[in-house]
C-alpha positions in Angstrom: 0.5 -121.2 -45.0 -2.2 -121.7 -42.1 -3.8 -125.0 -42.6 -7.9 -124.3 -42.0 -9.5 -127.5 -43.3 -8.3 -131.1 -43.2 -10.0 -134.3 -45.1 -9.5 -137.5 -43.7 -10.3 -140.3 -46.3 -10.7 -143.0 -43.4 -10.2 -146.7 -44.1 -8.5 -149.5 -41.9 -4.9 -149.5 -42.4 -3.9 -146.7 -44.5 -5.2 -143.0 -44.7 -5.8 -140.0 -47.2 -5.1 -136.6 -45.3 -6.0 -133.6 -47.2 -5.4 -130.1 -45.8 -6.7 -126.8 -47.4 -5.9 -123.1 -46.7 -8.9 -120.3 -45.5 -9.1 -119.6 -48.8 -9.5 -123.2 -50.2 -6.4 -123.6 -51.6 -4.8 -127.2 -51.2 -1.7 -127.2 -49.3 -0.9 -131.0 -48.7 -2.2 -134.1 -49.3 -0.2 -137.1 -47.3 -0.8 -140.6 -47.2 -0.1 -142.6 -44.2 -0.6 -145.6 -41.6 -3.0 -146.1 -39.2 -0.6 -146.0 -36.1 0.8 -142.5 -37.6 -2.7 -141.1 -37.9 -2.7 -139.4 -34.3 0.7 -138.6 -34.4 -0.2 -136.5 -37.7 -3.1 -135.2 -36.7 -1.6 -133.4 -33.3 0.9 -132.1 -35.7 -1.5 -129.8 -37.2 -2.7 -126.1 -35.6 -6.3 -125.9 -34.1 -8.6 -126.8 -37.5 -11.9 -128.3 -38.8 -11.8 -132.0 -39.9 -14.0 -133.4 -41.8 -14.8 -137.3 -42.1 -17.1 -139.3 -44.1 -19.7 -141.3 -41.9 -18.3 -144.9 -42.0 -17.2 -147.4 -39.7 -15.0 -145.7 -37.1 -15.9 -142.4 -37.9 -17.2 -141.3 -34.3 -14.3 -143.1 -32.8 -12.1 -140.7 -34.8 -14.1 -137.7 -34.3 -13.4 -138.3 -29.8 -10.1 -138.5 -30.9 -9.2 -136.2 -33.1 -11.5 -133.5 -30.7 -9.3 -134.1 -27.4 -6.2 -132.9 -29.7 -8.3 -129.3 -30.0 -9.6 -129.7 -33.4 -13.1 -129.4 -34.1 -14.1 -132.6 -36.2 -17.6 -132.7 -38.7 -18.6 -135.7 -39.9 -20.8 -135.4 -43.3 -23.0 -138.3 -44.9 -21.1 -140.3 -48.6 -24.0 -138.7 -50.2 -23.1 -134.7 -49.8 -19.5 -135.6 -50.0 -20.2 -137.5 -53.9 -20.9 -134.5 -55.6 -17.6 -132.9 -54.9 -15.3 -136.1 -55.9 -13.6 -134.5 -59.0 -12.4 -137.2 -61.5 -12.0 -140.7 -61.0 -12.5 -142.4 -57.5 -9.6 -142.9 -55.5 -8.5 -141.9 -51.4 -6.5 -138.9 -52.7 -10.0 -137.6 -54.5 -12.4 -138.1 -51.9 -10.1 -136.5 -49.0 -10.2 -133.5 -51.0 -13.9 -133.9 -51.5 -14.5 -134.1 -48.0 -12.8 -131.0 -47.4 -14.1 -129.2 -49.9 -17.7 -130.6 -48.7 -16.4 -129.4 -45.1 -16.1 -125.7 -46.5 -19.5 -125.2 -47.7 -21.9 -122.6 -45.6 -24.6 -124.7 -45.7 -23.7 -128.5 -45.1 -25.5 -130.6 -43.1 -23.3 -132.8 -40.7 -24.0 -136.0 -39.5 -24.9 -135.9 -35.4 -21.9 -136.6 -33.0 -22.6 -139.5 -30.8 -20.6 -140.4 -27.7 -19.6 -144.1 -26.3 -22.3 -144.4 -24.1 -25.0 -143.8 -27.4 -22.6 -146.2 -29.8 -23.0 -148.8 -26.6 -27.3 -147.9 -27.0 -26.7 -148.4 -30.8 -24.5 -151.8 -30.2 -27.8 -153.0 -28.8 -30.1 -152.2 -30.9 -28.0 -153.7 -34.1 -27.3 -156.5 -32.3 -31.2 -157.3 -31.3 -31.8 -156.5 -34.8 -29.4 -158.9 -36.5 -31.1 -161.6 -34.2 -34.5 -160.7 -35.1 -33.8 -161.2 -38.8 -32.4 -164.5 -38.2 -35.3 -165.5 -36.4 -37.4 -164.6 -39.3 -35.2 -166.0 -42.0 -35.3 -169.4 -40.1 -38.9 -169.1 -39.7 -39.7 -168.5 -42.8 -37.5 -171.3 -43.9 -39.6 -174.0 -41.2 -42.7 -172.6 -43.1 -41.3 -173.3 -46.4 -39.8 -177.0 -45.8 -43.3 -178.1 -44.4 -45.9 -176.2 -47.0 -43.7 -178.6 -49.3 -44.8 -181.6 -47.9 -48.6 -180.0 -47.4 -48.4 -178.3 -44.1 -49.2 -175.0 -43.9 -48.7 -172.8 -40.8 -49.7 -169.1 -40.2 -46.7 -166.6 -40.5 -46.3 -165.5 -36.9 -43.5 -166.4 -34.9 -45.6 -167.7 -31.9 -47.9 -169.9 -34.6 -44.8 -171.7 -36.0 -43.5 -171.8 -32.3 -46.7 -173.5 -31.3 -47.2 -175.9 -34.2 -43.8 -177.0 -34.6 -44.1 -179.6 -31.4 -47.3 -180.9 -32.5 -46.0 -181.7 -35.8 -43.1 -183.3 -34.5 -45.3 -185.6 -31.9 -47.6 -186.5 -34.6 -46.7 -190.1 -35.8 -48.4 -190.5 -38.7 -48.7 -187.4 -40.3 -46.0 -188.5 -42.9 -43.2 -186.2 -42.5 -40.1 -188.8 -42.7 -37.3 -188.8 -39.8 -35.0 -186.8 -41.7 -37.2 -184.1 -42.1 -38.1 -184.4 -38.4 -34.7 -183.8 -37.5 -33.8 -180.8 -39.4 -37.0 -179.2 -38.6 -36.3 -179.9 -34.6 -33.0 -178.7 -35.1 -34.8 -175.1 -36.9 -36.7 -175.1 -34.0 -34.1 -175.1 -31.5 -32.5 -172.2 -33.5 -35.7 -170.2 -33.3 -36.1 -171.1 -29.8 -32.3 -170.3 -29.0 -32.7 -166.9 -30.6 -36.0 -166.0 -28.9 -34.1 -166.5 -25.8 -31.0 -164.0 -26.5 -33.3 -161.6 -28.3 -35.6 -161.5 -25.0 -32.3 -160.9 -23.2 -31.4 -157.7 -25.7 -34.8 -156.5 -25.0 -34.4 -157.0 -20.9 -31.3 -154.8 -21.6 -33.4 -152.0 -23.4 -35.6 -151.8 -21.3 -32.9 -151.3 -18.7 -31.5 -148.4 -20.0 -34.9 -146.9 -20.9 -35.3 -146.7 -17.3 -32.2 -145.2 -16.6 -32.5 -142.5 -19.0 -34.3 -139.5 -18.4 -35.1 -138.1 -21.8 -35.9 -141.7 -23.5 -38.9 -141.5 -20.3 -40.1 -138.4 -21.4 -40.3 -139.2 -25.1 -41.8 -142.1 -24.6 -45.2 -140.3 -23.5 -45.8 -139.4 -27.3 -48.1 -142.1 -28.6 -46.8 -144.3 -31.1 -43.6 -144.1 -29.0 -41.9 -146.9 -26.6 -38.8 -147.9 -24.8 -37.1 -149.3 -28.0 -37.8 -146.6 -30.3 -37.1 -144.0 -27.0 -33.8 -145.8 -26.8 -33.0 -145.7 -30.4 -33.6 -141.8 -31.0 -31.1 -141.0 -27.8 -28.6 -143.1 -29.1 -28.9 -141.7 -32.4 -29.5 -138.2 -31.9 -28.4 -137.7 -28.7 -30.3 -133.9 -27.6 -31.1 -132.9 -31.1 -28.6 -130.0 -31.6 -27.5 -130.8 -35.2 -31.2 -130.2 -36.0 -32.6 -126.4 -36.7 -36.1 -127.8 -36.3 -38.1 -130.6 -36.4 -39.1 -130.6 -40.0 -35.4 -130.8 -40.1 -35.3 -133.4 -38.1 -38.1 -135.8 -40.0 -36.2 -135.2 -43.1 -33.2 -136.3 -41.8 -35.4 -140.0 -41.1 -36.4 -139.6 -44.9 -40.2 -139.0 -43.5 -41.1 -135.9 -45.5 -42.2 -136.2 -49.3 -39.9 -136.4 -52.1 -39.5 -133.3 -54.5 -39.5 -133.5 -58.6 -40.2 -129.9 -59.1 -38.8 -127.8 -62.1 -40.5 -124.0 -62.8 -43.8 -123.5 -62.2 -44.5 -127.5 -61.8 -44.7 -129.0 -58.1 -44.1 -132.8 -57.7 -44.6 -134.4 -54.4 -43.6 -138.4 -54.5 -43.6 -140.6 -51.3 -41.4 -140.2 -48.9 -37.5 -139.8 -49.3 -36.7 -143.0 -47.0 -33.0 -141.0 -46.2 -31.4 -141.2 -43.1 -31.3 -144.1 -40.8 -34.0 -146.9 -41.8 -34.3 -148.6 -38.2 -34.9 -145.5 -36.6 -37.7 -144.9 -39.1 -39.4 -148.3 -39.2 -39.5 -147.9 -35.4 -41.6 -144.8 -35.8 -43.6 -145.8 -38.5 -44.8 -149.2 -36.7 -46.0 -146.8 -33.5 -47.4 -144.8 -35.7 -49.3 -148.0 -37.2 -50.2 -148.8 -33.8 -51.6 -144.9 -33.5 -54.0 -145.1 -36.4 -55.4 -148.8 -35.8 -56.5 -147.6 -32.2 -57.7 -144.2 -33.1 -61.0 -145.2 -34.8 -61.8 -146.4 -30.7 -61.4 -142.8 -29.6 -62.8 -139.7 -30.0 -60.5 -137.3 -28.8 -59.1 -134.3 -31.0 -55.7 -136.1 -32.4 -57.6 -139.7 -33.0 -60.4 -137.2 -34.6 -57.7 -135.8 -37.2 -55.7 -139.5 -37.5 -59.3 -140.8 -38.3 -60.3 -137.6 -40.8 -56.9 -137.8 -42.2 -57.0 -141.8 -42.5 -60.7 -141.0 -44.7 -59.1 -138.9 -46.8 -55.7 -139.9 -47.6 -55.3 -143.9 -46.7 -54.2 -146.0 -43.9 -50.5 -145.3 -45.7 -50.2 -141.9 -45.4 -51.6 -141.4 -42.3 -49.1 -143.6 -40.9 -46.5 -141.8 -42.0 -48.0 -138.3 -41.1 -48.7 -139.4 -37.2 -44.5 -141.2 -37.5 -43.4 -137.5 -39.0 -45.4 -135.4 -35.8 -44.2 -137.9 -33.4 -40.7 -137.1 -35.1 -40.9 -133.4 -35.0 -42.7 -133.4 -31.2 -39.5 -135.8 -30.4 -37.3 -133.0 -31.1 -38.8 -129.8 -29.6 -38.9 -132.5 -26.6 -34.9 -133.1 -26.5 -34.1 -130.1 -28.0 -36.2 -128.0 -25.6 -37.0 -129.9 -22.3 -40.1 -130.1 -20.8 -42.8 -132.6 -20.8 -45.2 -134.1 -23.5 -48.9 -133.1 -23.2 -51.3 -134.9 -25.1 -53.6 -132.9 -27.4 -56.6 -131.7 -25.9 
């Protein structure tokens, strides 16, 4: 019985291996440790894996690849409808493999160590950024409660924090001065380091050949550049770029039955940083177009007449996405519309 398909049910200490025939007929399901997962693995003949995208997932993938199998990994949500009865490992291995068998799945991009590093970098500047905004927005809060009311930008409640402080007799009591100088330090501390992941971005940037040339698309910069390498590497897993902006949820969602066509907003699938990154260059795009008069800021400008500010965000963010991909997926270099 020649063993074609394999689901791995990944978690951190024990895993759910299930193996299916050409014809996809279950031949084994085996549960074992994490330090017998290799060992099991090179056991097998030359087949395709599939794993569910999770933590660990691409690490698996390099490994299970230099043992000669050829390893897919598919999003939860194509593997959820396949999950027969109740959830447990044993039923979701077999989904995955039985996800892993159909002609027309759509896998999850591969990504190598040095694009997980990229990604590392990203997440990491990320989870400081949202600090620094929950803190800042929690400095705003504690004064507007005693009648001080600051602007929301960082820089403004960098700026007016030290003037507050200094003032004497604006009544804000020593205990309140002391835990807002201590929120200020925090903000100021994590400034610092997020300046320090951004140095680091931009380092990279410059290294990399393909985040230079997509960068040249307006709306796009070094972070976003960055981002979309680390993510989607050269854009293989992609058939097109349409493809490619559904995959960042940018194209409209569908509630269509017979003869009746429903277009909604946008899916918002796919990975949300990478999206928001494009959609805030594109927001940059249409504020500056109405200054221009060249063919593109003519049909942002139409476009934003017709449809909204909104929507003409997300259209410029979807034909940034799709001129992304012919650009990695293709070569070359980006020529502005004449």
């Amino acid at each position: 019985m020649t063993i074609c398909y394999v689901g791995v049910d990944l978690a951190k200490d024990v895993f759910q291996l299930c193996g299916m025939t050409a014809n996809r007929r279950v031949a084994f399901t085996r549960r074992i440790r994490r330090n017998q997962l290799l060992a099991q693995i090179a056991q097998l003949p030359a087949c395709q894996i599939g794993l569910e995208a999770c933590t660990g997932a691409f690490y698996w993938q390099r490994q299970f690849e230099r043992l000669g199998h050829q390893v897919k990994i598919i999003s939860p949500q194509y593997v959820k409808p396949f999950v027969k009865g109740q959830k447990n490992d044993g039923n979701d291995a077999e989904a995955i493999a039985i996800a892993l068998t159909q002609p027309t799945m759509r896998f999850v991009p591969s990504r190598s160590v040095e694009q997980q590093d990229i990604q590392a970098l990203h997440r990491a500047r990320q989870r400081l950024v949202n600090h620094r905004t929950a803190t800042v927005c929690q400095i705003r809060g504690l004064l507007l409660d005693r009648g001080f009311p600051i602007r929301t930008s960082v820089r403004a409640v960098m700026r007016a924090i030290p003037e507050l402080l200094e003032d004497a007799d604006n009544g804000l009591s020593a205990m309140l001065r002391e835990t807002i100088a201590e929120l200020d330090d925090l903000v100021r501390d994590l400034t610092i380091r997020i300046q320090s992941f951004d140095r680091k971005i931009a380092a990279v940037f410059h290294s990399n050949a393909d985040c230079q040339r997509i960068a040249r698309v307006l709306g796009v910069g070094p972070k976003t550049a960055t981002a979309i390498v680390a993510a989607v590497g050269d854009g293989r897993e992609f058939k097109n770029g349409r493809h490619f902006s559904a995959w960042l949820g940018l194209v409209p969602r569908q509630h269509s039955s017979g003869d009746r066509r429903a277009l909604l907003g946008i899916t918002k699938r796919g990975d949300r940083h990478l999206r928001t990154l494009l959609v805030h260059g594109a927001r940059a795009v249409v504020r500056t177009a109405q200054r221009k008069d060249d063919p593109f800021s003519t049909w942002v400008n139409e476009l934003k007449a017709r449809r909204g500010a909104n929507k003409a965000t997300v259209a410029v963010a979807n034909k940034n996405a799709r001129v992304i991909w012919a650009l990695l997926r293709h070569g070359g270099e980006y020529h502005a519309p004449a």
